[in-house]
Structure formats: structure tokens, C-alpha cells
C-alpha positions as CSV (number, residue, x, y, z in Angstrom):
1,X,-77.0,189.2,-150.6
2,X,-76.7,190.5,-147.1
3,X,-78.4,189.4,-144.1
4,X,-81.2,191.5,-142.9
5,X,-79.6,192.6,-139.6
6,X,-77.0,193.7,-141.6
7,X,-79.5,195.9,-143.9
8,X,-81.2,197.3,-140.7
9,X,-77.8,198.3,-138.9
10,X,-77.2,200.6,-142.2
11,X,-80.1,201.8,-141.8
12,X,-80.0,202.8,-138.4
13,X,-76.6,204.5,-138.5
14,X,-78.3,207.5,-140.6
15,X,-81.6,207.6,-138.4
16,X,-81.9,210.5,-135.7
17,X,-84.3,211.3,-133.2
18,X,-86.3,214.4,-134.1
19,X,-86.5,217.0,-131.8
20,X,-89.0,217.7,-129.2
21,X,-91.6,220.6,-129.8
22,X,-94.0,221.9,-127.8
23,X,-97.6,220.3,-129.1
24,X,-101.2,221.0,-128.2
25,X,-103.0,218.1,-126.1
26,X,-105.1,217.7,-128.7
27,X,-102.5,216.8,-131.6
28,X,-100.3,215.1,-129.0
29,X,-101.5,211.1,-128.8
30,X,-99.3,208.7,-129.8
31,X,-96.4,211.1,-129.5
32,X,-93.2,210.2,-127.0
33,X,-93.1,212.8,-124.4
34,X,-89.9,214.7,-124.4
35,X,-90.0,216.3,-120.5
36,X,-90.6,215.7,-117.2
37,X,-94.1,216.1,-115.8
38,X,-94.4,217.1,-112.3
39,X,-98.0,217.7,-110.6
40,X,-98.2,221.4,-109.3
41,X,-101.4,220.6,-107.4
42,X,-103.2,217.9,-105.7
43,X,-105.6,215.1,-107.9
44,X,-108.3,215.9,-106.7
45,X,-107.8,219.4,-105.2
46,X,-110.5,218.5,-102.5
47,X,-111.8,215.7,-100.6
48,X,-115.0,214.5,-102.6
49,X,-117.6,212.5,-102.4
50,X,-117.3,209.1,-105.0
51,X,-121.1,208.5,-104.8
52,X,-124.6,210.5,-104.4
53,X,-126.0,210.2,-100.7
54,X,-125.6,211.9,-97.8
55,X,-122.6,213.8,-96.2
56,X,-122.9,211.9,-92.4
57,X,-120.4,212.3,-89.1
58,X,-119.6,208.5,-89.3
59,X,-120.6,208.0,-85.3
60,X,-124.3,209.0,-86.1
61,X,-124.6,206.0,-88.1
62,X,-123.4,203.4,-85.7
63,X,-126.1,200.3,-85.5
64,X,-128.2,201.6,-88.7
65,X,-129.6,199.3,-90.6
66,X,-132.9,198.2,-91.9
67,X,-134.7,197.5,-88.8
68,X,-133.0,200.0,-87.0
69,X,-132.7,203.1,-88.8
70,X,-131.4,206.4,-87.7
71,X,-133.4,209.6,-88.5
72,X,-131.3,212.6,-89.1
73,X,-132.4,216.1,-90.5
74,X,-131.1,217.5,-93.6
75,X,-129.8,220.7,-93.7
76,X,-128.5,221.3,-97.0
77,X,-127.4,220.2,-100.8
78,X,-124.4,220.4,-102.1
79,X,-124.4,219.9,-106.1
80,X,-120.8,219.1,-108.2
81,X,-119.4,222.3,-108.5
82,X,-120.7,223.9,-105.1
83,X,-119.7,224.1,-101.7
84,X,-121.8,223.6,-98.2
85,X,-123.3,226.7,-96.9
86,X,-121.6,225.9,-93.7
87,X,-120.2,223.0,-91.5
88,X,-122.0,219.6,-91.0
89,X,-122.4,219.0,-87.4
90,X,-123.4,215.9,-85.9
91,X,-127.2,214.9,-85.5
92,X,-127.0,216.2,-89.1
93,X,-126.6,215.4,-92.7
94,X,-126.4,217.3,-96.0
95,X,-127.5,215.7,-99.2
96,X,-124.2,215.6,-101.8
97,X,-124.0,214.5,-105.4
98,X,-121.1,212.8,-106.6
99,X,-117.8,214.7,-107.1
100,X,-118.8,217.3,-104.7
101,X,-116.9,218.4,-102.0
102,X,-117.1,217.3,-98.3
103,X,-118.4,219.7,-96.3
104,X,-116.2,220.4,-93.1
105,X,-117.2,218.2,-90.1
106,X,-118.1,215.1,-92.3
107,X,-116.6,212.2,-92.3
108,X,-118.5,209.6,-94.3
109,X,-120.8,209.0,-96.8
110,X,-123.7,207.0,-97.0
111,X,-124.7,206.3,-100.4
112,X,-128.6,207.0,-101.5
113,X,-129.4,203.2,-101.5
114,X,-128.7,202.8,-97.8
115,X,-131.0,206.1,-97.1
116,X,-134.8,206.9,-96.9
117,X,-136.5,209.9,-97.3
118,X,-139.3,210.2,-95.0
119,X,-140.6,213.8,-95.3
120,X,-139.8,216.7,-93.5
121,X,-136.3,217.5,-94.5
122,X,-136.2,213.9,-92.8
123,X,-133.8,210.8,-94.0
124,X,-133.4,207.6,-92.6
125,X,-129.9,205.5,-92.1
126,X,-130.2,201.9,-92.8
127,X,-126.6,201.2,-92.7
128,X,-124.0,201.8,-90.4
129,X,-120.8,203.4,-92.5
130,X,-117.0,203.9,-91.5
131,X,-114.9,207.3,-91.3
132,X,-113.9,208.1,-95.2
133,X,-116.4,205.7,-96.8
134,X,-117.1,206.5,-100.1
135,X,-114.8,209.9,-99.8
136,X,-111.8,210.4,-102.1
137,X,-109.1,212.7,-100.3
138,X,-107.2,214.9,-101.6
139,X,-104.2,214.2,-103.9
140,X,-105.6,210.8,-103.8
141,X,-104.8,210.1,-107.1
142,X,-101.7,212.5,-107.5
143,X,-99.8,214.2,-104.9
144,X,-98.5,218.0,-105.5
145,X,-94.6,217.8,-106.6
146,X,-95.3,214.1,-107.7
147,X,-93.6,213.3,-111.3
148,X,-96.2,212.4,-112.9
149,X,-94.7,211.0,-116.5
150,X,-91.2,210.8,-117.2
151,X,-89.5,211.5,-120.7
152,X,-89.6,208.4,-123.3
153,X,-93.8,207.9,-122.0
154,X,-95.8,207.1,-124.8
155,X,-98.9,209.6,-124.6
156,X,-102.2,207.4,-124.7
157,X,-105.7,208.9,-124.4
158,X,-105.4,208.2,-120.7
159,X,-101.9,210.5,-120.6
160,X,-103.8,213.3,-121.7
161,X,-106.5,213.1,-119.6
162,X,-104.0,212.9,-116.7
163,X,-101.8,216.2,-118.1
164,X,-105.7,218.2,-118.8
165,X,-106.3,217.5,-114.9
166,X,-103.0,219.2,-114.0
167,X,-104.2,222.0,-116.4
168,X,-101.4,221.3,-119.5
169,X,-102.8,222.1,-122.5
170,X,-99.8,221.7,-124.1
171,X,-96.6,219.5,-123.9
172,X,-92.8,218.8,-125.0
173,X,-93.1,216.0,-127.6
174,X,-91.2,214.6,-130.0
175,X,-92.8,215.4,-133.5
176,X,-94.4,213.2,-135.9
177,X,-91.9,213.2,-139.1
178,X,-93.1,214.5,-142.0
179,X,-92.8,211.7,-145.2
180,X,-93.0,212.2,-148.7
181,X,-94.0,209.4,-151.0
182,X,-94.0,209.2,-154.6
183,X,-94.8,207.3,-157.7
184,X,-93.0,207.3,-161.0
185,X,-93.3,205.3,-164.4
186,X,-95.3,206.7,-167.8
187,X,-96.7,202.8,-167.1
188,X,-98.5,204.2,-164.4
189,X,-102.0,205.6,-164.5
190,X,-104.7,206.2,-161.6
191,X,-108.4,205.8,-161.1
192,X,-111.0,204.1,-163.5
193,X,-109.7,205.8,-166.8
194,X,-109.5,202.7,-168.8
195,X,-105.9,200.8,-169.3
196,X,-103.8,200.9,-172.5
197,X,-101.2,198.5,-173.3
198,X,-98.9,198.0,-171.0
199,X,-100.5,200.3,-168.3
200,X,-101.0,200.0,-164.6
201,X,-102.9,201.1,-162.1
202,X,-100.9,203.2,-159.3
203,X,-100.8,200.8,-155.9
204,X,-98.0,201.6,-154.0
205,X,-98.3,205.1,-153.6
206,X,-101.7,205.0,-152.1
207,X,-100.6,202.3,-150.0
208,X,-97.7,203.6,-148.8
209,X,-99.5,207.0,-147.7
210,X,-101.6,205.1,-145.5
211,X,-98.9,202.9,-143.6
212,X,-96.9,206.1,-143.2
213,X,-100.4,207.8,-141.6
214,X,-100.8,204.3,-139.8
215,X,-97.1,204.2,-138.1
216,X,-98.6,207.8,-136.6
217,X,-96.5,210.2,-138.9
218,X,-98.0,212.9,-141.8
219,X,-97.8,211.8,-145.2
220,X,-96.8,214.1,-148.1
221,X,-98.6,213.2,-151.5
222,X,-95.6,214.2,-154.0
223,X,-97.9,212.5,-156.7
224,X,-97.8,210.2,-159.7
225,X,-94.6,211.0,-162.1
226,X,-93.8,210.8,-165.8
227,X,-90.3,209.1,-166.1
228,X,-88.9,212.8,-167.0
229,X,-86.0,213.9,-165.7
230,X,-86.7,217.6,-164.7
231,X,-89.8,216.8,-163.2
232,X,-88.2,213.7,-161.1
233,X,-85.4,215.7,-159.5
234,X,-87.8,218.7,-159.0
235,X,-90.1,216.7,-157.0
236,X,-87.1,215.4,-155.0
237,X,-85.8,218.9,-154.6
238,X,-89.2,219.7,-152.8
239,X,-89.3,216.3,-150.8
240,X,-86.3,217.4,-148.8
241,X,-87.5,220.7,-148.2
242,X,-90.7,220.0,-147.5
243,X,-90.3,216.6,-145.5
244,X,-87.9,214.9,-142.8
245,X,-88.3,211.1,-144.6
246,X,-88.9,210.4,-148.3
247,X,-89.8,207.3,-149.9
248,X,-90.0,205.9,-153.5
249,X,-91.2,202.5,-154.9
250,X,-89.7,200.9,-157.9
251,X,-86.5,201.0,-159.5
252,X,-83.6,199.3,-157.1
253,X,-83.1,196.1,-158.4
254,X,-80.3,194.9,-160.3
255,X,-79.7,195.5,-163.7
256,X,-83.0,198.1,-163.2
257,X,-81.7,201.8,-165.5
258,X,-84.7,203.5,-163.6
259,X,-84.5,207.5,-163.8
260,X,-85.1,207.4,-160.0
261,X,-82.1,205.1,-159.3
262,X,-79.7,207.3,-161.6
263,X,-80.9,210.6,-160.0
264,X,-80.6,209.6,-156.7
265,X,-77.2,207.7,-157.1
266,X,-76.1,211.1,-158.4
267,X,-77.4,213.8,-155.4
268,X,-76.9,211.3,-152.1
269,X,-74.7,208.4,-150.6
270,X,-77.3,205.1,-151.4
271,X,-76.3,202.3,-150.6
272,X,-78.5,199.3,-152.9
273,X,-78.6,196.2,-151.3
274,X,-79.7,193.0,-152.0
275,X,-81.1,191.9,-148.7
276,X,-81.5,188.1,-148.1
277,X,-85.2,187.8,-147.5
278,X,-88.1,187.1,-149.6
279,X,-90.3,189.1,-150.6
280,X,-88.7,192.6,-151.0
281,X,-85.0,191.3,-151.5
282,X,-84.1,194.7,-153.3
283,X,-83.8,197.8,-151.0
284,X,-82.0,201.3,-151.6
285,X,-81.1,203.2,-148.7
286,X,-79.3,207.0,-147.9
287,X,-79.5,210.4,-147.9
288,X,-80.3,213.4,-149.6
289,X,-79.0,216.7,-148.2
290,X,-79.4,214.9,-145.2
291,X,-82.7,213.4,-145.2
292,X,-83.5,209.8,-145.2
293,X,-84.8,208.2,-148.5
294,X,-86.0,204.7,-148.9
295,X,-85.8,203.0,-152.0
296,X,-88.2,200.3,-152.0
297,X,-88.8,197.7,-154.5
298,X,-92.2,197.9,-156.5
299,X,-93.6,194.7,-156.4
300,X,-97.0,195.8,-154.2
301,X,-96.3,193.2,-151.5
302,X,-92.8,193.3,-151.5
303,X,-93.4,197.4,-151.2
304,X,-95.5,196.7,-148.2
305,X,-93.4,194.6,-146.5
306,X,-89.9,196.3,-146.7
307,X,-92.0,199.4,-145.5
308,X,-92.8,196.9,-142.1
309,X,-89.0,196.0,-141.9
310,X,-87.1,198.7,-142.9
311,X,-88.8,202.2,-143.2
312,X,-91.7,201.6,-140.2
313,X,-89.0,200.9,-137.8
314,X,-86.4,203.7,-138.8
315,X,-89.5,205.7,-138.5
316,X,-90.6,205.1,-134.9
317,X,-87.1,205.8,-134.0
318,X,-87.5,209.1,-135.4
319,X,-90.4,209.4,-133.4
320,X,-88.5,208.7,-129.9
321,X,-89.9,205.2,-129.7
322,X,-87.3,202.5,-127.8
323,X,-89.8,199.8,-129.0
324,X,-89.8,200.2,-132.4
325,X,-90.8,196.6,-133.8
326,X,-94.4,195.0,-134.3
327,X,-95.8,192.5,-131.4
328,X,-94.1,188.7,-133.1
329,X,-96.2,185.9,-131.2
330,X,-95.2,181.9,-131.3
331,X,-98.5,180.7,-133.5
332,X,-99.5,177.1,-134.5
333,X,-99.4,176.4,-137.9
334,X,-102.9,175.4,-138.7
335,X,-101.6,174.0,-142.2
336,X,-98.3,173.5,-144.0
337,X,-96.4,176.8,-144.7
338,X,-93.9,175.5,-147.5
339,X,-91.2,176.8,-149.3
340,X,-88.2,176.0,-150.4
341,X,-84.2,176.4,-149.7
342,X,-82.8,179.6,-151.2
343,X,-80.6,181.0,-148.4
344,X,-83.4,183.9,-147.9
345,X,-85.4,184.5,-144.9
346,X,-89.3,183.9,-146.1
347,X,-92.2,186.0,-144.9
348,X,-95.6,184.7,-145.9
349,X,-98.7,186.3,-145.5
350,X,-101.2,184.7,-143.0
351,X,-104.0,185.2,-140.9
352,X,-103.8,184.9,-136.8
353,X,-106.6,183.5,-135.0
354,X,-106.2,184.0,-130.9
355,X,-107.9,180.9,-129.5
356,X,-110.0,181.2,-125.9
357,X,-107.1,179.3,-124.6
358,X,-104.5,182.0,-125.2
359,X,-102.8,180.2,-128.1
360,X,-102.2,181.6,-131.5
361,X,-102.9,180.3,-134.9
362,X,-101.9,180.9,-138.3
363,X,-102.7,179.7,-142.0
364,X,-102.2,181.2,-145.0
365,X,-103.7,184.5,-146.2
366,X,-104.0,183.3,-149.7
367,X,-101.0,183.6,-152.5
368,X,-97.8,184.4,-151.8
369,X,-97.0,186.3,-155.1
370,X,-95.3,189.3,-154.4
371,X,-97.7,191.0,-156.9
372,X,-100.6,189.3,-154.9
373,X,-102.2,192.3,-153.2
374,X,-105.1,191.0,-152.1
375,X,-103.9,188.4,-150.4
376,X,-101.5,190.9,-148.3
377,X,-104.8,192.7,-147.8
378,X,-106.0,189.3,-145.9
379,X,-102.7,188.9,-143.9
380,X,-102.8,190.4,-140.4
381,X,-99.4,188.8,-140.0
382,X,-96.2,187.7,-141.7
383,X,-94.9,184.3,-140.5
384,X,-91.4,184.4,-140.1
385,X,-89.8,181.0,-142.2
386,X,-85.9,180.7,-142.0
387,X,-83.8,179.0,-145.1
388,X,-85.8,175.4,-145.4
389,X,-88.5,173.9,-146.3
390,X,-90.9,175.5,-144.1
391,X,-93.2,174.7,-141.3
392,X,-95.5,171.4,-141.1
393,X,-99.1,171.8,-140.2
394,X,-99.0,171.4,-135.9
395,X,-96.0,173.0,-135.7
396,X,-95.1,176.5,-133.9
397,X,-93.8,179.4,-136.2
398,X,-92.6,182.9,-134.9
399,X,-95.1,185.7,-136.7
400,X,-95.3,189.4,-137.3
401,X,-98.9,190.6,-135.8
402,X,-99.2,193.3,-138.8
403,X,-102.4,194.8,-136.1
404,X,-100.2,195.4,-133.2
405,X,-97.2,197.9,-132.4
């Protein structure tokens, strides 16, 4: 066996950052920007009004208030998306609607709760306002020639909303990889046609698909496949044409004669490894006319979780991520997480619970089976148990959070 650094560290040698492309705004979240973004323009373009009230100059407010209030003419409206008909002069004040812009000679803003109408074309002042209250100023937010995101940014929904106000509709990004997954075995069937002897149900592959689609790349359905030959290496053929990762389930342990393992041992460099953790101790790793291919063992939960420590991370990478690992949190054991010495790092499935005080808490998501999918369909974390006996109830284990990046 080798440790799992070890395994990861192979991995890593053959993983590559994909290039950046240009992407529409709309395709672009979750995407690591690949260029430097400069503002060409002020945020906002014009001084503006951050409430609905009254454009004022500041000094015809001084001493308002309730029992004193000023009465001052209004002379115009200015709506979002209009201008003042002319200059505000003092004596004066025009009525203004949030994000509007300031009409020239104002200096304040009174917002309507601290006004009165009283007929007329009449308001009155009840409160006595400071210059630039309630006004936004130009390039308040951004400044023209500001960089505004550097490369290696992660692009959240606020990112784009920042890069629309600057007017990009588009940006340099590094792409989301494309992954093929597949299923083979004649064992294998799918949906509620009833099972023969010796027949399965397909897991992996559906499961699979959607982890790739959750780590934020596009997952390429290459199907359930007969053990045949022909039909094995033609849908390899058209993984690495078709798609920058490819991944398999099934097959790479020792002693396995698996039509997958003897076709891919013949068209790439794999390395299979016997990695010392538990589940998902068997992994196969290398490429194929250059493109990655994961062989990973097809016990469901052990499929699942050499996908979270081996593929999921090689893909991120891919992806331009620095930070390619899950959140791992210090938890309190809530109960006894036992197993025993074998010289393998364990992972158990369990559930976190975050406390009001800010403390974490795990117990067991059920049975730890590494055909058990239904308890890995419980865990939102795997606790991390080195060689021993385990962890006693009370005590603090280092977990996985499976629900965070």
C-alpha cells in the first residue's frame, strides 16, 4: 500500500490547468478568472441620490426640525433615469427618486420622512441635513483605471454583477473541463426492469455524473456497457476526443481480469495503486493520449469517496482553483467512532451538526459498508480516523464537510 499523499502527488504530476477562454457572463459563475479587470469608468457614473426626498442646498436646512420647519418651493422632479430641467438654486428644492442624479447646485438630500407636503408646490423641512447626506458621488464604489479583479478571483454572483456595471458581458475564464463517465459489466442493468440473477442496478454512473456537475464541470454520459471489447475501447476512443477528464468505476483491484483494466493498461501509462485508506483502497490513475483517466474502485461508497479525494481535487486544479480541497472542521464526537488497526487511514461517514456556540459535532451517518449507499447519502461529512482504534465519544476528530468547497 502507499500512503495517500503519495497517491495524490501522482496524481498531480499529470494534471494541467486548462486554458482560459473568453465566456459569456452568464455561463461564467464559479469560473476562475483568467485576466485582469480594470474599471474604464466611474461606479456610479454620477453623483446620485441613495434615497427618495428632496434635492436641498444643505444651508436652507439649517435649524429644521419639527417645530421649526423650513418651507421651500418645489420646482421640479427628477425620476431614475432623468435629469433636472435645470440647476437647483437655493430657497429651492426639487423632488428626486432614488438613484437619480443630483441636479447641479444641490448638495444634500433630505429624505421624504423628514419632509411635508403642504400644498402649493410647497414642502416643509423638519430636519436640518449636512452637505452629501444621503448622496453617493461618483466613482464611489469604483474609480476609473481601478483593477477591479485580479486573475485567480473566483467569479461569485456578486463578481458578475460588479463586471455587468462596467459593461463586460463577457470575460477571460478558465473553462469548466469536460468529464466523461461510464459504466461497464453485462451485471449491470438500469431502471425498474426487474433483476435476474446476479444482476445489479447501475449506481455509480449516475452518481458520478452528478458530483462531476457538483465540482462545477460538464459531465459526459458515455452510458452503461456490455463487457465487449469493441464497444469498450470505442467508447474510450470517443471519451478522449470528446472530453478533457474521463472516469470509470470498477475493475482496479488486485487480482480483478476486468476488460476495462486490460484495455486501458494497453492504450496509456496507469499506474494501479493500492492506496492506504479505507474505503476506496484501490485506485487506477494515467493517461490516455494525454487525457486524465481515473480508475475508481466500484464499491458505491468507496466510488464516492475516491471521487472526493482524488478526482474532485485534480479537477478543481484543472479549473484554476489554488484551493482545491473541501472545508475539514475540528468536530466533537457525539458517540464513539470505532475501528480498528490496519495501517489505513479510515473515513467514516457522519453527520455535522454546527451548534449556536460555534462548535461542530459529529456522529455516525449510519453503516459504514462500503456498499452502504444510503448511509453515504446521510453523511454530510467524512471523519478523518488515523491507524487506531478510533475516536471516543467527547473527543475532537478532524472531518471532511462533504457541503462545503
Amino acid at each position: 500500500m502507499i500512503p495517500l499523499d503519495e497517491a495524490r502527488a501522482r496524481i498531480n504530476r499529470d494534471i494541467n490547468v486548462l486554458g482560459p477562454v473568453k465566456v459569456r457572463l452568464s455561463e461564467a459563475r464559479g469560473l476562475v478568472l483568467a485576466e485582469s479587470v480594470v474599471a474604464a469608468e466611474d461606479i456610479p457614473p454620477f453623483a446620485n441620490t441613495a434615497m427618495d426626498g428632496f434635492a436641498v442646498v444643505a444651508a436652507d436646512t439649517d435649524s429644521a426640525s419639527p417645530d421649526n420647519p423650513m418651507t421651500l418651493p418645489v420646482v421640479a422632479t427628477i425620476a431614475a433615469g432623468s435629469v433636472a430641467p435645470r440647476a437647483l438654486e437655493a430657497g429651492e428644492v426639487m423632488r428626486i427618486m432614488t438613484g437619480a442624479p443630483m441636479p447641479e447646485g444641490a448638495d444634500a438630500v433630505v429624505k421624504v420622512e423628514s419632509t411635508k407636503a403642504v400644498g402649493g408646490n410647497l414642502v416643509e423641512v423638519i430636519e436640518d441635513v449636512a452637505v452629501g447626506n444621503h448622496i453617493r458621488s461618483a466613482g464611489g464604489d469604483i474609480g476609473a483605471g481601478t483593477e477591479v479583479f485580479t486573475p485567480g478571483v473566483t467569479l461569485s454572483p456578486g463578481h458578475l454583477g460588479v463586471l455587468a456595471s462596467l459593461g463586460r458581458l463577457e470575460v477571460q475564464a478558465h473553462r469548466r473541463p469536460r468529464v466523461a463517465v461510464m459504466s461497464t459489466g453485462d451485471e449491470l442493468i438500469e431502471g425498474p426492469t426487474p433483476l435476474q440473477p446476479g444482476q445489479i442496478r447501475d449506481s455509480n454512473r449516475w452518481t458520478l455524473l452528478a458530483l462531476v456537475e457538483e465540482s462545477g464541470c460538464v459531465p459526459v454520459d458515455l452510458g452503461l456497457l456490455p463487457d465487449d471489447d469493441p464497444t469498450i475501447r470505442a467508447a474510450l476512443a470517443r471519451a478522449v476526443d470528446e472530453a478533457d477528464v474521463v472516469i470509470t468505476s470498477g475493475g482496479v483491484s488486485m487480482g480483478d481480469f476486468d476488460l476495462v483494466k486490460v484495455i486501458l493498461s494497453e492504450l496509456g501509462d496507469f499506474n494501479w495503486m493500492q492506496v492506504a485508506i479505507k474505503p476506496a483502497k484501490p485506485l487506477a490513475f494515467g493517461l490516455m493520449q494525454g487525457v486524465p483517466v481515473f480508475g475508481l474502485p466500484g464499491n458505491p461508497v468507496s466510488s464516492m469517496v475516491s471521487f472526493e479525494l482524488f478526482a474532485r481535487p485534480a479537477l478543481r486544479a484543472m479549473m484554476g482553483h489554488t484551493n482545491t480541497e473541501r472545508l475539514q472542521v475540528m468536530a466533537l464526537a457525539d458517540e464513539s467512532l470505532n475501528r480498528f488497526p490496519d495501517g489505513k487511514t479510515h473515513f467514516q461517514r457522519v453527520r455535522l451538526r454546527l451548534q449556536a456556540d460555534g462548535a461542530w459535532h459529529a456522529r455516525s451517518a449510519g453503516g459504514q459498508g462500503s456498499h452502504q449507499l444510503s448511509a453515504m447519502a446521510e453523511a454530510d461529512g467524512l471523519a478523518i480516523l488515523p491507524d487506531g482504534d478510533g475516536v471516543a465519544a467527547g473527543s475532537q476528530v478532524k472531518v471532511i464537510h462533504l457541503g462545503v468547497c
